[in-house]
C-alpha positions as CSV (number, residue, x, y, z in Angstrom):
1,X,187.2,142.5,230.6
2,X,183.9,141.8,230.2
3,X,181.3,143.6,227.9
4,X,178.0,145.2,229.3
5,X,175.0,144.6,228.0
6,X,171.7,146.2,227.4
7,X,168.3,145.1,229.0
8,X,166.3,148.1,227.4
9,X,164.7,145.4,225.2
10,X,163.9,143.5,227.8
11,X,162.2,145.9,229.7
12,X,160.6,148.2,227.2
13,X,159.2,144.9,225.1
14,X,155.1,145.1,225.6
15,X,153.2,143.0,223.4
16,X,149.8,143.9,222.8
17,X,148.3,141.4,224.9
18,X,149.7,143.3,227.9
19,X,147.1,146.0,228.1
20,X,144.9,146.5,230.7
21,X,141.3,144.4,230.1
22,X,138.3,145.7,230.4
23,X,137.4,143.9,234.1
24,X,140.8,146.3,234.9
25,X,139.6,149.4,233.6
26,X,136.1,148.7,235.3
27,X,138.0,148.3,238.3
28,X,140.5,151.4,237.7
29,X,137.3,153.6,237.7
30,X,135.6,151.8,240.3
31,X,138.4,153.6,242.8
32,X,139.1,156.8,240.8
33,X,137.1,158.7,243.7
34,X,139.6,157.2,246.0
35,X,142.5,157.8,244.4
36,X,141.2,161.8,243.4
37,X,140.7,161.9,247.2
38,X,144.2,161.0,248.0
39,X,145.9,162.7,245.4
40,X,143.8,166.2,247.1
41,X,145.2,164.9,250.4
42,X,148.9,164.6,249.9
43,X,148.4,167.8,247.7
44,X,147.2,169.6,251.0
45,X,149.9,168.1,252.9
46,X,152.5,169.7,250.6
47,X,151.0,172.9,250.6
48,X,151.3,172.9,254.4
49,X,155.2,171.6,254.4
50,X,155.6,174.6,252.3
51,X,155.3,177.1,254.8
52,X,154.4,177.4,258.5
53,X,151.1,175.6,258.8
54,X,147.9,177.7,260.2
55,X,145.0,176.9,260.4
56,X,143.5,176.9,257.7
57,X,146.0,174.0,256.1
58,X,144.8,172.1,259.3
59,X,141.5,172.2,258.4
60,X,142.5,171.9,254.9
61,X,144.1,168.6,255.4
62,X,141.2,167.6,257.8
63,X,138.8,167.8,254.8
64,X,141.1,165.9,252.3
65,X,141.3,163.5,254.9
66,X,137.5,163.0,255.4
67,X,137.0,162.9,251.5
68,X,139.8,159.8,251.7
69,X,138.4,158.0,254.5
70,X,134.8,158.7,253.1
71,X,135.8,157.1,249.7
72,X,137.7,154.0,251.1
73,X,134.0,153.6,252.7
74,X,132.4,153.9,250.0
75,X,134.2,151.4,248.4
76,X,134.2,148.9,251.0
77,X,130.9,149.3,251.1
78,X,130.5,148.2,247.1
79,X,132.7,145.4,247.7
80,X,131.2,143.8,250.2
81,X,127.0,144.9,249.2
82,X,128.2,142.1,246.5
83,X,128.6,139.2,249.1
84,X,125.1,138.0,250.2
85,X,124.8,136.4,253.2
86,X,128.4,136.3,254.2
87,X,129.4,137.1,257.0
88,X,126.3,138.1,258.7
């Protein structure tokens, strides 16, 4: 019979170089308003499996779902401003 053994060393073993930089936290908040958008559009979406949906969850999700798409073009938009010249 053969003895099991542990990895929780393994897997819980961080060393202190392993936290985020700085250029990662930059980025992090750089997409915050995209990721507070999603998070209010799967939070609408659950609030309209919870029950029959009407319409005001439609238009609720409609909103979130602007705020998300507005946000991902916002973004895009900062990523490429950044490239001059390319692509033009």
């Amino acid at each position: 019979m053969s003895t099991i053994v542990t990895v929780q060393d393994a897997v819980t073993a961080f060393a202190d170089f392993m936290e985020p930089t700085d250029v990662e936290l930059d980025a992090i908040d750089l997409e915050m308003p995209l990721i507070l958008a999603d998070v209010d559009l799967i939070d609408a979406q659950i609030i309209a499996l919870n029950h029959v949906p009407n319409e005001v969850d439609t238009k609720r999700v409609r909103r979130a779902f602007g705020r998300v798409l507005e946000a991902r073009r916002v973004l895009a938009n900062r990523r490429t401003s950044g490239l001059n010249g390319v692509g033009a």
